[in-house]
C-alpha positions as YAML, in Angstrom:
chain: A
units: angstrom
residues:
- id: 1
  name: UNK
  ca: [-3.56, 2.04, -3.97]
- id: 2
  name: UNK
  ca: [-4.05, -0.90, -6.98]
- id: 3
  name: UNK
  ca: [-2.75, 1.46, -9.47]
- id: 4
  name: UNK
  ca: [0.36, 2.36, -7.19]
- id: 5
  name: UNK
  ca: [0.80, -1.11, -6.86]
- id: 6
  name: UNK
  ca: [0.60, -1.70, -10.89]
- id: 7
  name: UNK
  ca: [3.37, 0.66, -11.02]
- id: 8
  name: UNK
  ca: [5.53, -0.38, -8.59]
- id: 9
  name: UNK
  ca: [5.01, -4.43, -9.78]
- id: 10
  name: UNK
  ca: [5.50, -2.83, -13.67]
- id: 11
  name: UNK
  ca: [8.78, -0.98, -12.85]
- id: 12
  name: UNK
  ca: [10.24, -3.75, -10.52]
- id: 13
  name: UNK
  ca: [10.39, -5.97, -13.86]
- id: 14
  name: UNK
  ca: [9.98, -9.55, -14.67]
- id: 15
  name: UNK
  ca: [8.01, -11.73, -17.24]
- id: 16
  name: UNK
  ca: [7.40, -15.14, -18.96]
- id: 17
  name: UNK
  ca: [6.10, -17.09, -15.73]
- id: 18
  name: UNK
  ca: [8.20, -20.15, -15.39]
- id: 19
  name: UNK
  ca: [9.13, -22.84, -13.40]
- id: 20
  name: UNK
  ca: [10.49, -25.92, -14.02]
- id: 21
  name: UNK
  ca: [8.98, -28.56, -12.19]
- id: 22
  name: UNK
  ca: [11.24, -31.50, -13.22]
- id: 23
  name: UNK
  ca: [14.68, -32.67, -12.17]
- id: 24
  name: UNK
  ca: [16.50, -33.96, -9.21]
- id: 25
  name: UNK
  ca: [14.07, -33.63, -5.82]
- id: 26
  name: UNK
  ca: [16.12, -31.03, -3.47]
- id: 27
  name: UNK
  ca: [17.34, -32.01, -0.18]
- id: 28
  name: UNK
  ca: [16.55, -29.51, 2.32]
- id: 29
  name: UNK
  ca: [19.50, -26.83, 2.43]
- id: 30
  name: UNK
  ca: [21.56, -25.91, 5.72]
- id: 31
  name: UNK
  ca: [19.10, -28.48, 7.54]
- id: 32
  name: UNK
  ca: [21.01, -27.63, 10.67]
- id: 33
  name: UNK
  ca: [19.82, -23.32, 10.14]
- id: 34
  name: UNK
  ca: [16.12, -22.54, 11.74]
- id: 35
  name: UNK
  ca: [14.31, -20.89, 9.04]
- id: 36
  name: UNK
  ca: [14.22, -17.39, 9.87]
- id: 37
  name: UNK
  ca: [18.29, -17.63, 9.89]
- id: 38
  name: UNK
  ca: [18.59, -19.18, 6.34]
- id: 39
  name: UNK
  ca: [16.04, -16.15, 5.73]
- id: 40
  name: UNK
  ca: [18.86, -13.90, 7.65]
- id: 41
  name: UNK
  ca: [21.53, -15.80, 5.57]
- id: 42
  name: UNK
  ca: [19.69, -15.12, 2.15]
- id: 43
  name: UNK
  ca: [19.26, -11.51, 2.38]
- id: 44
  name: UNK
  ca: [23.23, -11.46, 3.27]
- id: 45
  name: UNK
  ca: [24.08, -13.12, 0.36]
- id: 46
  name: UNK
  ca: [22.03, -10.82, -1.96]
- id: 47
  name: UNK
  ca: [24.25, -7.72, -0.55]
- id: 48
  name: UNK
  ca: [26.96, -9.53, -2.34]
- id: 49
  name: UNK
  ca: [25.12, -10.66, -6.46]
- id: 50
  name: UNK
  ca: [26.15, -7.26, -8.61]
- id: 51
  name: UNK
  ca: [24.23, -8.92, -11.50]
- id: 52
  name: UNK
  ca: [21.01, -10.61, -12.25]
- id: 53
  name: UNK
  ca: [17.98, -10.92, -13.95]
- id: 54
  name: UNK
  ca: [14.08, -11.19, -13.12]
- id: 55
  name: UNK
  ca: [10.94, -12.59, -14.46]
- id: 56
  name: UNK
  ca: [7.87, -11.11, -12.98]
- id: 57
  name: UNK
  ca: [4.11, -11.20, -13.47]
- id: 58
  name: UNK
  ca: [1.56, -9.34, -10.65]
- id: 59
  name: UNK
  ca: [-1.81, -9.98, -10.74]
- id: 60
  name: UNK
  ca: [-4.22, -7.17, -8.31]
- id: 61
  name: UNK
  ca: [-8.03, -6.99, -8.17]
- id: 62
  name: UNK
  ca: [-10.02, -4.47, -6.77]
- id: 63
  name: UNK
  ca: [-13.92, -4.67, -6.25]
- id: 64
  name: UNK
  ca: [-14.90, -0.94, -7.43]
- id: 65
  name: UNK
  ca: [-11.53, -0.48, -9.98]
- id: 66
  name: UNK
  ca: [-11.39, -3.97, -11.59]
- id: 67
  name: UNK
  ca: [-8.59, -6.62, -12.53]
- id: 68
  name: UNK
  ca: [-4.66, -5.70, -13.47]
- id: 69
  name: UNK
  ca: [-1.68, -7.17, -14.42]
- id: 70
  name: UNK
  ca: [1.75, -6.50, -15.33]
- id: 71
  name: UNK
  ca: [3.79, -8.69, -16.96]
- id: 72
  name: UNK
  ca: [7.82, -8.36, -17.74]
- id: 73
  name: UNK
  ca: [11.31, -8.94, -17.52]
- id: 74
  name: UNK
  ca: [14.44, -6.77, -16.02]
- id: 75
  name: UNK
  ca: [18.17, -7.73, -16.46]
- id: 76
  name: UNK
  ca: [20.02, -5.77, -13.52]
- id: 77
  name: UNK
  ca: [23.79, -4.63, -12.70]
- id: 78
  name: UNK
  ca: [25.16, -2.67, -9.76]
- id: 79
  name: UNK
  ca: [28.96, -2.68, -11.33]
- id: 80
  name: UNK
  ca: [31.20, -1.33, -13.27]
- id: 81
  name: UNK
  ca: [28.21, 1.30, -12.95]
- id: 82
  name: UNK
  ca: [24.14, 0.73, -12.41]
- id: 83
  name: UNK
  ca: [22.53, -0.68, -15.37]
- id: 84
  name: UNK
  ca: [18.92, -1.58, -15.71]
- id: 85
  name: UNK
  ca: [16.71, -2.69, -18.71]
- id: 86
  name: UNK
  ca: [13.16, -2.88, -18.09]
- id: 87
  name: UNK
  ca: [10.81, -4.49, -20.47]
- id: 88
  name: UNK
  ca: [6.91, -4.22, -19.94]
- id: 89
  name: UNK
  ca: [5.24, -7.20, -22.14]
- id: 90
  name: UNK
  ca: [1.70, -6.25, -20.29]
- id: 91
  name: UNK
  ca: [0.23, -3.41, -18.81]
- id: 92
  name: UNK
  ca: [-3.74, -4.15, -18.29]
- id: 93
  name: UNK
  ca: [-5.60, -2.40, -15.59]
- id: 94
  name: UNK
  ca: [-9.79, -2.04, -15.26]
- id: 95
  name: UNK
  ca: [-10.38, -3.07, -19.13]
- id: 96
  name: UNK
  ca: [-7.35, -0.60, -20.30]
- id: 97
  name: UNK
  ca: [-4.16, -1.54, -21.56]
- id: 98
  name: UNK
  ca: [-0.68, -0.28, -22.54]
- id: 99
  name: UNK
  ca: [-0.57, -0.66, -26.32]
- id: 100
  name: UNK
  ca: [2.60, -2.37, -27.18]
- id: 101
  name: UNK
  ca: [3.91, -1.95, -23.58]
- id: 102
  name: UNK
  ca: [6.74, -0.51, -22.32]
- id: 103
  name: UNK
  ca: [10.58, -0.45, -22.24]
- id: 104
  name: UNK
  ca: [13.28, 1.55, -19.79]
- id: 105
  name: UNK
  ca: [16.50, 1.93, -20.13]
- id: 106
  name: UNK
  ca: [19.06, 2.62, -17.10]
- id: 107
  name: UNK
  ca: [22.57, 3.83, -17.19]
- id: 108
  name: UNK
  ca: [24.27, 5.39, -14.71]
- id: 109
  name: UNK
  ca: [22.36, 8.69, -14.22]
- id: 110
  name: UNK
  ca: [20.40, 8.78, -17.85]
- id: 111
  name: UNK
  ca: [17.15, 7.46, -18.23]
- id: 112
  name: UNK
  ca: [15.63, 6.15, -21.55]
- id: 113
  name: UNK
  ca: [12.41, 5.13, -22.01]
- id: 114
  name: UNK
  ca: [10.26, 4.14, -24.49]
- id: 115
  name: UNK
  ca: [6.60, 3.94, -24.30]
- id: 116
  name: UNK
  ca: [4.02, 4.90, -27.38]
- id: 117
  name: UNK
  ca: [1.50, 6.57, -25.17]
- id: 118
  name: UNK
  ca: [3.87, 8.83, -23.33]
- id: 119
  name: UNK
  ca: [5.56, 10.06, -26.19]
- id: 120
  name: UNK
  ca: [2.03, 10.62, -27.99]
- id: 121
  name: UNK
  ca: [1.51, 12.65, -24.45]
- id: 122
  name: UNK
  ca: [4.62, 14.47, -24.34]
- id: 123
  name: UNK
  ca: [5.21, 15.11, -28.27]
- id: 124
  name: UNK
  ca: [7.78, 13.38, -28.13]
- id: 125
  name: UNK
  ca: [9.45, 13.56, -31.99]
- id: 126
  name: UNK
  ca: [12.26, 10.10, -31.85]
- id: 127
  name: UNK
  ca: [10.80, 6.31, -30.29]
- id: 128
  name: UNK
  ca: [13.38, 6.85, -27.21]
- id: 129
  name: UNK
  ca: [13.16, 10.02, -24.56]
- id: 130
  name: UNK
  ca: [16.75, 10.61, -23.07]
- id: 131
  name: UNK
  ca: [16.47, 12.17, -19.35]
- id: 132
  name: UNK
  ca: [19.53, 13.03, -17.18]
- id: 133
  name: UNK
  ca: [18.27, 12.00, -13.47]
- id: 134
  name: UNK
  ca: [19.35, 15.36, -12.10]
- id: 135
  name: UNK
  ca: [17.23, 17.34, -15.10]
- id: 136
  name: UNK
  ca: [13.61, 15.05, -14.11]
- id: 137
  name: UNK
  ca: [12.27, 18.63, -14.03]
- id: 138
  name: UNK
  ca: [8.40, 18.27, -15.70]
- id: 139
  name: UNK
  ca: [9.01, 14.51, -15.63]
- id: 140
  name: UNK
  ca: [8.22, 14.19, -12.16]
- id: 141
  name: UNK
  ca: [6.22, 10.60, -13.28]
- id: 142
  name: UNK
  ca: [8.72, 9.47, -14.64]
- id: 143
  name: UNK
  ca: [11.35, 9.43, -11.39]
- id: 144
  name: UNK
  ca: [8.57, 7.89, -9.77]
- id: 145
  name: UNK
  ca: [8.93, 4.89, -11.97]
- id: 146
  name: UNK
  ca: [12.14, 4.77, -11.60]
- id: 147
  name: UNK
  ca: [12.31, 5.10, -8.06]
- id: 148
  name: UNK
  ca: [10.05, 2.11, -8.01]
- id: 149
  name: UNK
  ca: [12.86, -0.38, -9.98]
- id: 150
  name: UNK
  ca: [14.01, -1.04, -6.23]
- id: 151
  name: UNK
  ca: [10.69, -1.74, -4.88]
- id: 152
  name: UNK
  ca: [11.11, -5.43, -5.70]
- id: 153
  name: UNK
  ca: [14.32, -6.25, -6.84]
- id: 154
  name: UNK
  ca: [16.41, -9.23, -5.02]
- id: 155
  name: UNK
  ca: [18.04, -6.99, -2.46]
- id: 156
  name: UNK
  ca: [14.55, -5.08, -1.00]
- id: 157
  name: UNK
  ca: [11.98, -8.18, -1.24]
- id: 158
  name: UNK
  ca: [14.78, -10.63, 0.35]
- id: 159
  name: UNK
  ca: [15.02, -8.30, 3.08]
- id: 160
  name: UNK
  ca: [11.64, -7.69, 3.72]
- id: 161
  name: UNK
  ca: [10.51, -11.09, 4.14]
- id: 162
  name: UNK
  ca: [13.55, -11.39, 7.33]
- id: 163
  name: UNK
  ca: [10.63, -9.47, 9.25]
- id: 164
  name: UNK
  ca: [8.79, -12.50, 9.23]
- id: 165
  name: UNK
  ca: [8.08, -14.51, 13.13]
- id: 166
  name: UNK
  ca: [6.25, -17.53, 11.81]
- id: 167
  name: UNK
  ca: [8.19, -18.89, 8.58]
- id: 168
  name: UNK
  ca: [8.63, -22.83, 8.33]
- id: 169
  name: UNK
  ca: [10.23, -25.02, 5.81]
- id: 170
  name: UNK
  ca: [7.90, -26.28, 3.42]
- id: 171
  name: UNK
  ca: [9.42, -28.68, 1.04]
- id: 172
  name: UNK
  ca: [11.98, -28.95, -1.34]
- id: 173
  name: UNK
  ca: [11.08, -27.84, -4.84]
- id: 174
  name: UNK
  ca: [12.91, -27.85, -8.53]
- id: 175
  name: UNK
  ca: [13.02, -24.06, -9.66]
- id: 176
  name: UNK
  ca: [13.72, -23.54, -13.65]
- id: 177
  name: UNK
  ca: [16.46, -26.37, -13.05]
- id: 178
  name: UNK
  ca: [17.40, -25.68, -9.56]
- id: 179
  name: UNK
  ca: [16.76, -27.85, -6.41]
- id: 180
  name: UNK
  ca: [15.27, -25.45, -3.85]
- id: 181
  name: UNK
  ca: [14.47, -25.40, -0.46]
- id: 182
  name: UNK
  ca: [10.80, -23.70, -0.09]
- id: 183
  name: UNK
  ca: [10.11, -21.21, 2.88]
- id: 184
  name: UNK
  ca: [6.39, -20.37, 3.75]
- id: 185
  name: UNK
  ca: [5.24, -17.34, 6.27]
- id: 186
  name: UNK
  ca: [3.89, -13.71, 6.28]
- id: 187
  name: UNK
  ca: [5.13, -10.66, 7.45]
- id: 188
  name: UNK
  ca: [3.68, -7.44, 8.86]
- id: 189
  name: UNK
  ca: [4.38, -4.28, 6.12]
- id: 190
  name: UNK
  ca: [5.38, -2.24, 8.62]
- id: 191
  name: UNK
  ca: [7.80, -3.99, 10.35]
- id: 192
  name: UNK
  ca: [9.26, -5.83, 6.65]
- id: 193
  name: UNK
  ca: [9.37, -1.97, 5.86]
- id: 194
  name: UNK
  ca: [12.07, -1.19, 8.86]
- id: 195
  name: UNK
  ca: [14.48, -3.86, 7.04]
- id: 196
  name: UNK
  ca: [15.04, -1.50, 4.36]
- id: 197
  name: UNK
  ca: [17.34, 1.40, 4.13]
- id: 198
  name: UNK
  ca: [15.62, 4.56, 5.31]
- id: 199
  name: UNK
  ca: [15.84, 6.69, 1.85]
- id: 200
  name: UNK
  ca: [13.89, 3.53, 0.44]
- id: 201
  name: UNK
  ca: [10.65, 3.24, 2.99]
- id: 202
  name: UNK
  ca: [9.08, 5.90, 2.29]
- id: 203
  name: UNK
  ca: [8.53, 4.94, -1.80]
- id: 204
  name: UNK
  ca: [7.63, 1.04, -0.25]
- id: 205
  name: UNK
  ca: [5.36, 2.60, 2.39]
- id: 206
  name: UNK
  ca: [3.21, 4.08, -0.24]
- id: 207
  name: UNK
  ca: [2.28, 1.09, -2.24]
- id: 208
  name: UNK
  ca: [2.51, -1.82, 0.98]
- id: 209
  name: UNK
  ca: [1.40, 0.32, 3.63]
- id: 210
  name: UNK
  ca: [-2.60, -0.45, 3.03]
- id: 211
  name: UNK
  ca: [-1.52, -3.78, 3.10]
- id: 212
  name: UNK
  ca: [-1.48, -5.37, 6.94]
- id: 213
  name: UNK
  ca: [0.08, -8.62, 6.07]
- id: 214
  name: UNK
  ca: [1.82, -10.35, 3.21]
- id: 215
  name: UNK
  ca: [1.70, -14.22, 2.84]
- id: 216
  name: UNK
  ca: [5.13, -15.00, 1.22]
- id: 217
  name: UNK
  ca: [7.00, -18.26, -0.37]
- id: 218
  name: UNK
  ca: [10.41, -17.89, -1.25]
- id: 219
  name: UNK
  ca: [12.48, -20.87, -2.99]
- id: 220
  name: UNK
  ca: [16.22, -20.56, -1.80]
- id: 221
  name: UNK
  ca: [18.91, -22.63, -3.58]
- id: 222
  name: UNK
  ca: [21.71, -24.48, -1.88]
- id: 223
  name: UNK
  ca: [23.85, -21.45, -2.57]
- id: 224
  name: UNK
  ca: [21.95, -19.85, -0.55]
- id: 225
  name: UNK
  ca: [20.36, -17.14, -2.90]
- id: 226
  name: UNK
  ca: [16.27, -17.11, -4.23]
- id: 227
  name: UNK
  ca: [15.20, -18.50, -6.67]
- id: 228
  name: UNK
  ca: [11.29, -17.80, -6.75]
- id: 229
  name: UNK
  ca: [9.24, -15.36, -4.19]
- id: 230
  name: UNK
  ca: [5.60, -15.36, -4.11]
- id: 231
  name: UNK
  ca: [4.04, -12.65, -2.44]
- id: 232
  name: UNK
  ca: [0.24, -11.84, -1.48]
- id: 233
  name: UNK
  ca: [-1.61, -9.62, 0.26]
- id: 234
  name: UNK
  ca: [-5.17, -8.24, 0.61]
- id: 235
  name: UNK
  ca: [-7.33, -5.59, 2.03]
- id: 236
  name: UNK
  ca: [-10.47, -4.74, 2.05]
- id: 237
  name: UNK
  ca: [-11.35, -6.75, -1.05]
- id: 238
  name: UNK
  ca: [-8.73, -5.56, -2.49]
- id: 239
  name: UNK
  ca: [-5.60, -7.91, -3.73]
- id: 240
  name: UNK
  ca: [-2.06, -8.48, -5.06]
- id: 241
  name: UNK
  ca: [-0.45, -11.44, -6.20]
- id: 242
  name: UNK
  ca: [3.34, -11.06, -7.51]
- id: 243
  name: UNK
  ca: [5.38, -13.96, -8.81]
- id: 244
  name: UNK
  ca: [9.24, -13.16, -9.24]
- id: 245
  name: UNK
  ca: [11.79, -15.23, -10.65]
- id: 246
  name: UNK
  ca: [15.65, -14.90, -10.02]
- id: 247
  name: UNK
  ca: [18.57, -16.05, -12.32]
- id: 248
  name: UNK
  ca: [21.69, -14.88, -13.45]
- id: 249
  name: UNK
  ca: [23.43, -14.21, -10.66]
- id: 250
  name: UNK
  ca: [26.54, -12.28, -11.11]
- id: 251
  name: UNK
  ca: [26.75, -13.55, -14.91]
- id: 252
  name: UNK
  ca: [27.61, -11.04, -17.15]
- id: 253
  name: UNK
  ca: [24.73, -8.61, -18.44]
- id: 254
  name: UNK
  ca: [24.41, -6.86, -21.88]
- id: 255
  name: UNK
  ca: [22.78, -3.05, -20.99]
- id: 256
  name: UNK
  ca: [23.32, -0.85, -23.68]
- id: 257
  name: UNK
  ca: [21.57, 2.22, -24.45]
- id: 258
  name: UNK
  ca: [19.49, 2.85, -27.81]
- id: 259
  name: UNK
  ca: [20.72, 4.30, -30.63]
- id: 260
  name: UNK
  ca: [21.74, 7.85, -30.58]
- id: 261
  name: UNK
  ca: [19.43, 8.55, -33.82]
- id: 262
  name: UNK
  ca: [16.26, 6.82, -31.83]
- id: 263
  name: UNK
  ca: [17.02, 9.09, -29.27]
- id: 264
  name: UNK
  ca: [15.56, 12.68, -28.35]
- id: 265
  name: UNK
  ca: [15.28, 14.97, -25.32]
- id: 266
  name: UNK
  ca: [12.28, 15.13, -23.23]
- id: 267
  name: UNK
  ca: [10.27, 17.91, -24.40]
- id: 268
  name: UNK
  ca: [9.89, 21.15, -22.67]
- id: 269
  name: UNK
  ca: [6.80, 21.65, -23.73]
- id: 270
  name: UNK
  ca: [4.17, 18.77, -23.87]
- id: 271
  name: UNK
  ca: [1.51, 19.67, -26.37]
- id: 272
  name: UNK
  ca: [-2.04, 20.71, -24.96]
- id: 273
  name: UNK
  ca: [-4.20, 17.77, -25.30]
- id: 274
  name: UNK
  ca: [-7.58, 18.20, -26.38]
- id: 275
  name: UNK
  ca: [-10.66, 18.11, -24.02]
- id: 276
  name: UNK
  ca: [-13.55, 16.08, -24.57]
- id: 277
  name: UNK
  ca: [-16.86, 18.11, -26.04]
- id: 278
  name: UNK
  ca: [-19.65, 18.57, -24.06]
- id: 279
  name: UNK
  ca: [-22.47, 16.03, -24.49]
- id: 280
  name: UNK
  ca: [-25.72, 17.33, -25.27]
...
């Protein structure tokens, strides 16, 4: 379940943790809204931001596996066609690593990605592998990452936390600039999971569903829209702790794909790697 949860947190985006603890103190927003409908209210107005970006860093533990983390960034646009570009700055998980990370590419219905290991793994011959979403084929991994971009973006965690029966007001907070309004509560998975649309709960029920509640803080600005959203959750010894940070919204994005001659197909056929020799 941790290294689902890696891969969801590492394909969701978001990096350098910051926030921006100086500045005007926030008076509470829409005083005159109960909590749960300014939660209500939020998750509306994401429906409506076609642009954004997100810093993210998710920290998991496990008492058998070991510590991970994922660390990155993802700018995001729904029009005048989707666009996302996913940058992986760390990728640490029981002692091992990503060497030099990972990058993604989204446009419309062609992937590109570019990660060192996976090439090395699929013999890959240019830095970039190009993949139509309709030809995944062999690259079943790979539309699992990509599936995963929605697990967490503004839209999916904003709507999730709207399952919540106990969230208060909490204070009023300054978030990378921006006078917030803070929200504290939990949800249960299952019921967070109903908020989302149905083609969607099935990839968030894998990753959440060992999870029976998730603590939550979410920062909302006077415009209504998040600005920060902590989330945590444990089980059995087991943990994850994912800090996300919003900005952008609806600003104009720059999503271009790589350079046609740093670009190749995904090959058809991955060279055989080598098995380890018997020890003696």
């Amino acid at each position: 379940m941790l290294k689902k949860t890696i891969a969801a947190a590492a394909v969701s985006a978001g990096a350098l943790f910051t926030v921006a603890a100086c500045g005007t103190v926030a008076q509470p927003i829409q005083a005159n809204l109960a909590a749960n409908e300014v939660l209500l209210q939020a998750a509306q107005k994401t429906q409506q931001v076609t642009s954004y970006s997100v810093d993210l860093v998710a920290d998991v533990t496990h008492p058998q596996q070991g510590a991970g983390k994922v660390q990155g960034q993802m700018k995001y646009q729904s029009q005048p066609e989707l666009a996302v570009d996913l940058t992986l700055d760390t990728v640490d998980f029981g002692g091992q690593s990503l060497p030099g990370g990972a990058r993604a590419i989204l446009r419309g219905d062609t992937a590109y990605f570019k990660v060192d290991a996976l090439n090395q793994m699929l013999g890959a011959s240019k830095p970039w592998v190009q993949v139509k979403l309709t030809e995944m084929g062999p690259a079943a991994e790979v539309q699992k990452y990509l599936d995963q971009v929605r697990q967490f973006d503004l839209a999916t965690v904003t709507a999730m936390v709207t399952a919540s029966q106990d969230v208060k007001q909490a204070g009023t907070e300054s978030v990378n600039g921006v006078d917030t309004t803070r929200y504290s509560g939990t949800f249960p998975v299952e019921l967070a999971l109903q908020q989302l649309p149905a083609e969607q709960q099935e990839r968030a029920r894998q990753n959440l569903a060992q999870l029976k509640d998730v603590k939550f803080d979410i920062w909302v600005g006077s415009d209504g829209l998040p600005r920060k959203l902590t989330l945590n959750g444990s089980h059995e010894g087991a943990t994850l702790n994912a800090n996300l940070f919003f900005k952008g919204f609806n600003e104009k994005v720059s999503i271009e794909a790589p350079p046609a001659d740093q670009t190749g197909p995904l090959p058809t056929n991955p060279p055989v790697q080598p098995s380890a020799s018997p020890t003696s």
